[in-house]
N, C-alpha and C positions, 0 to 999 in steps of 0.2 A: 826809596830806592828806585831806580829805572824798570819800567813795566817794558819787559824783553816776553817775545813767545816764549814757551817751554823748549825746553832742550838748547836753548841760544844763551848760552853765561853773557853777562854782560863784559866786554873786558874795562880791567878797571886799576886805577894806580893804584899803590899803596905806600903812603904818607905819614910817616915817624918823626916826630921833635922830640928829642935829646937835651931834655934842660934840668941835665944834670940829678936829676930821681934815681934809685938803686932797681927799682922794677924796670926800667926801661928797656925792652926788647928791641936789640937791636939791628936784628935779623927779622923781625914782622911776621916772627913765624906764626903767633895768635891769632894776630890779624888776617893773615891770610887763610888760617884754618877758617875762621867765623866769615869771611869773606866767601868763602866757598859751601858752607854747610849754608850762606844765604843765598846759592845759585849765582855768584859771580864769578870773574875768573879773571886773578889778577896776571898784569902782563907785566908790573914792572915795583920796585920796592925802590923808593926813595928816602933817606933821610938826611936827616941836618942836626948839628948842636946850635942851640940859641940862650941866653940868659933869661928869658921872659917871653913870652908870646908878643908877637905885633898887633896892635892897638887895631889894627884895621886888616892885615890878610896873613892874622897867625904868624906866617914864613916871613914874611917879607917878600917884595915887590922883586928883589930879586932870584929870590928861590920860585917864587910864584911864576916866573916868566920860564923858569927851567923844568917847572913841571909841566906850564903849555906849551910848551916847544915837545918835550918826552912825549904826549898825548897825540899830539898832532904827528908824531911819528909814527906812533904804533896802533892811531886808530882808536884810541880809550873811548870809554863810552862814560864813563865816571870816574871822581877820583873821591877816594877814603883815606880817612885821617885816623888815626891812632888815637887820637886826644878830641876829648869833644870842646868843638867850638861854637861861638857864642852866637845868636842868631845874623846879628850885624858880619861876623865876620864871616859867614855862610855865603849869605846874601853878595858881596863884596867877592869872594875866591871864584862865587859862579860866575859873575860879571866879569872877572879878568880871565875865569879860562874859557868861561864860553861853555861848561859843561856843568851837571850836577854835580855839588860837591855835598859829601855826607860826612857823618862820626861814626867813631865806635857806639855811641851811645845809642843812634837810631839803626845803627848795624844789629845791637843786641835785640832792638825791643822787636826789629823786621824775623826775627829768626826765633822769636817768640811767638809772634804771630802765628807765623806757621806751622809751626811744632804741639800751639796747644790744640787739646784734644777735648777735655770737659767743659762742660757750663761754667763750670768756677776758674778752668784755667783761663778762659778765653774772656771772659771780666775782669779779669788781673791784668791780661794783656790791655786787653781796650783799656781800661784804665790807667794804665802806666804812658798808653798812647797819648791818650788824651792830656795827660799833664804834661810829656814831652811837647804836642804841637800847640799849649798852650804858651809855654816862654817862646815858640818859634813867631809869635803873632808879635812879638812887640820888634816894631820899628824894620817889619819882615816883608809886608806887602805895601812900601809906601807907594804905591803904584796908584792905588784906589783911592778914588775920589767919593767926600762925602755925596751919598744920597738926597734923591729930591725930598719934599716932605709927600706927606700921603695926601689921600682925594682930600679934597675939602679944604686943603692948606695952602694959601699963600706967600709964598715966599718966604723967607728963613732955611736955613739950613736943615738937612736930614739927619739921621743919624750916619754914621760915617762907618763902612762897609766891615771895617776891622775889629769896629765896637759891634757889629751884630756877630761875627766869626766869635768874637770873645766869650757873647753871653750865650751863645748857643754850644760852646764847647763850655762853659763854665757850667749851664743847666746839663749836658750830657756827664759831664762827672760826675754833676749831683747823684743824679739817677742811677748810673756804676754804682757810685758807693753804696745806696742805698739797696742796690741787687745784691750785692756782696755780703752784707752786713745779714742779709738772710740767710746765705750761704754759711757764712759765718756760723751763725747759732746752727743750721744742722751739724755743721762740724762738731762745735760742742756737746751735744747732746747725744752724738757717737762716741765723745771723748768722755761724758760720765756714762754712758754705759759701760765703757772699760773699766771707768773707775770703780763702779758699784763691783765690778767682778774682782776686782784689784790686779788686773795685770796689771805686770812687768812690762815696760813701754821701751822699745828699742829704737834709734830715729837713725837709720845713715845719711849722713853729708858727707862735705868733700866737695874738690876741686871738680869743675867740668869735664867730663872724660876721664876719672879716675877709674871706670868700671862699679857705680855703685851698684846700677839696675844689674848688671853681671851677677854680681855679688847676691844679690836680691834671690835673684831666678835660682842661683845655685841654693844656696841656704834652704828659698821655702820651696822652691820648685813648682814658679811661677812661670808665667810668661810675657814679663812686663815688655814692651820696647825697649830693645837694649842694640846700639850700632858704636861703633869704634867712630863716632861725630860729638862735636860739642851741641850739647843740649840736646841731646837724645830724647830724654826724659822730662819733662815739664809735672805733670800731674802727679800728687802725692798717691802710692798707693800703700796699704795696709794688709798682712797676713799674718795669721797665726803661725810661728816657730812652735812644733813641739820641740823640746832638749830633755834629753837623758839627766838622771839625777851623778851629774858626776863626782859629787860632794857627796853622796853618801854611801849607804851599802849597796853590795850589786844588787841586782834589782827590784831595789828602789825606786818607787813610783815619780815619773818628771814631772817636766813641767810645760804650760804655753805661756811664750812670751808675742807679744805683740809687736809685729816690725813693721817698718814706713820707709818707704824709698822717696828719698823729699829732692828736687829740683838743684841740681848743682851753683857751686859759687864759681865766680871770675874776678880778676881783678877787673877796678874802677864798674864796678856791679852799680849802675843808672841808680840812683838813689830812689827816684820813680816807682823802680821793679822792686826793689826792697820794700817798699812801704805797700805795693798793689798786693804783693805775694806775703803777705804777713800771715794770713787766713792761711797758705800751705805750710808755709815756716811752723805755725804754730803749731807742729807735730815734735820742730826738735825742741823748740819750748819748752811742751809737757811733758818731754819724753824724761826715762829715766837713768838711760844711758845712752850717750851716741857713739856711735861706729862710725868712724872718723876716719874713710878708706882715702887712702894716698896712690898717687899712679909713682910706683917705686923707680921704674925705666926711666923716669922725666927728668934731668938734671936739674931742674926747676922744681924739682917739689919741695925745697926749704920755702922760698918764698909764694909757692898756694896753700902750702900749710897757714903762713901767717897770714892770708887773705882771708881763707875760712876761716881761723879761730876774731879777724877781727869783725867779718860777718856776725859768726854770731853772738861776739859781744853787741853787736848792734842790736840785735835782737833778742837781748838778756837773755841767751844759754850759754855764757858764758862759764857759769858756775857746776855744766851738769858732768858729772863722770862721763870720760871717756876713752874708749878702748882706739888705738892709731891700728888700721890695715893697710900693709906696706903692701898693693894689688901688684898683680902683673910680674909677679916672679919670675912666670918662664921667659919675660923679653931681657932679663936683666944678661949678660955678659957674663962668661962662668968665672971672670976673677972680680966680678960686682958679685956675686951671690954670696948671701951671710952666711958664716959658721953655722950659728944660732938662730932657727925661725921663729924662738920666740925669746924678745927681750923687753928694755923699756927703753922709753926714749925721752928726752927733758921737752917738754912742750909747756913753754912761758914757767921753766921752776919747777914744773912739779912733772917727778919720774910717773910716765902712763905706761901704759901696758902696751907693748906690741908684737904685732903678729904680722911675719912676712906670709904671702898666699897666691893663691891666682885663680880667681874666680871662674875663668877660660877653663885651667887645666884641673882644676880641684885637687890643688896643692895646698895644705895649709887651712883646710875648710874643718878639718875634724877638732885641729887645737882650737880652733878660732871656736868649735860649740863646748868646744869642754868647757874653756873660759868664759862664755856668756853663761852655761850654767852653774859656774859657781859663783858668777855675781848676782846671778836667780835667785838660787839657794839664801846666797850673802841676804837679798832683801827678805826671802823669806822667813830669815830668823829671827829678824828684826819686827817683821809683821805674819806673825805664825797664820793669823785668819787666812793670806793671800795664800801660802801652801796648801792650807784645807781643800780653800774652794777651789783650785786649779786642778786641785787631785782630785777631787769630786767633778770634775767637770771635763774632764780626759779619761778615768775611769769607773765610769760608775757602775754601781752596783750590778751585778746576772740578775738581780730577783729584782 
């Protein structure tokens, strides 16, 4: 992205092809949220239908000259594309418009950057970096001319300036992964000490700005970072849930269940960040049910639904129970508000459990713990040990 002082948004197009997809926004409303959560400031929303991308500037030579003509009006400083394009055709849009031109793709990973906060998040980021500006090296800086050879060498050819950029990003991801991979194993070694206790393992996901950390904070009574922006949140974090026993007699000894506020999904999610952020995913992995919060206000939440559920079939949690939170009740419209705050909903076939709420207003927070303790309960009956020792371990003994 363009290195602008602080407080100076860059202004910046924004660039939509239309070729024919059913997610296709076609208002650039995402775009320009992520475009702004990365200190830009768009000044103008373009787009076009096309059958296939252009071989060489995406748009075509004549949409291309209608975005430098629109820049040169209005002074842009960048222009951004919705669809990530291929390094050749990067290279080629800057050359015709004379300006940087970027993706969504390096839009996400820039607004990752800056958001993470941990040692393990900020390896995931550089790592996902690193493998992005590795496909941007091929056939990216033909500018550079091979090197001489070294002292001592006469004549012949050097190595050539783009094979050292290669091997020296190629050796830096090594290194990443291999930091990570430490990282890694303490994660697990946190995740069997849960297991030796046998908690109940709760993971929420969900859509970017669904209100998970909201939700988070309200529940354990946290105080994770939590802003009305995409990607609020980056860092997995973990707290004990105590829940009343609502399955059994009144007062009946609860229970702690184990919650994780994990890093939200987007569509066309950099394949990159999926694979660098595994080590944080792997919370809804093991988890044993996930809270699947939905931004209810969004006319758009049938299709972030389907983007998370195809997440994390990517990530083989596809199979794990899940409870759907319709978030954000109070923005809903009083003839949008349900009858019924708690119903089910068909997600891919099979009827889930759902609970409209509002994390903000703490509407809907009390059904939403009755129901997680009676899938407690549900596991504890199944594995009677886990009851014991939770209840020995939230009330133990006076003497």
């Amino acid at each position: 992205m363009t290195d602008l002082p602080d407080k100076t948004p860059a202004p910046t197009i924004l660039v939509g092809v239309d070729f024919g997809l059913p997610h296709f926004d076609a208002e650039l409303e995402e775009l320009g949220l992520l475009a702004e959560t990365a200190g830009l400031k768009p000044v103008a929303r373009l787009t076009c239908k096309r059958r296939a991308p252009d071989a060489a500037l995406f748009v075509g030579s004549g949409k291309a000259d209608e975005i430098k003509l629109l820049a040169q009006q209005l002074g842009a400083a960048e222009v951004l594309f919705d669809q990530s394009l291929s390094p050749a055709q990067q290279r080629n849009l800057e050359r015709h418009l004379e300006l940087p031109v970027n993706d969504r793709t390096l839009l996400i990973l820039e607004i990752f950057a800056q958001r993470a906060r941990s040692h393990e998040g900020k390896l995931q980021v550089e790592l996902a970096r690193l493998q992005y500006l590795s496909t941007r090296l091929v056939r990216r800086w033909s500018h550079l001319e091979r090197q001489t050879g070294g002292a001592g060498v006469r004549g012949g050819p050097g190595e050539k300036q783009i094979e050292l950029d290669r091997r020296m990003i190629n050796e830096s991801i090594k290194r990443t992964k291999e930091r990570l991979v430490k990282v890694k194993r303490q994660r697990q070694t946190q995740r069997r000490q849960r297991e030796r206790r046998e908690a109940f393992n709760i993971s929420l996901v969900g859509y970017t700005n669904a209100g998970k950390s909201t939700l988070f904070n309200a529940l354990v009574k946290a105080r994770a970072y939590a802003a009305d922006q995409l990607f609020a949140t980056l860092d997995t974090t973990t707290r004990q849930l105590y829940l009343a026993d609502a399955a059994g007699p009144s007062g009946s000894a609860g229970r702690s269940v184990s919650l994780s506020d994990t890093v939200g999904f987007i569509r066309d999610l950099p394949h990159g960040l999926i694979d660098a952020f595994q080590a944080t995913l792997q919370e809804a992995v093991d988890a044993d049910l996930l809270l699947h919060v939905v931004d209810a206000a969004n006319p758009n939440y049938p299709e972030q639904i389907a983007e998370v559920q195809r997440v994390l079939a990517e990530i083989g949690a596809a199979d794990i129970p899940q409870v759907l939170v319709f978030n954000k009740l109070d923005a809903l419209d009083e003839e949008r508000r349900p009858v019924q705050l708690e119903d089910t909903y068909d997600l891919d076939g099979v009827a889930t459990p759902r609970i409209f709420a509002s994390a903000r207003k703490g509407l809907g927070l009390q059904a939403l713990r009755q129901l997680l303790a009676r899938r407690a309960s549900e596991a504890g009956r199944e594995f009677p040990e886990r009851v014991e020792a939770l209840s020995a371990e939230n009330h133990p003994s006076d003497s």
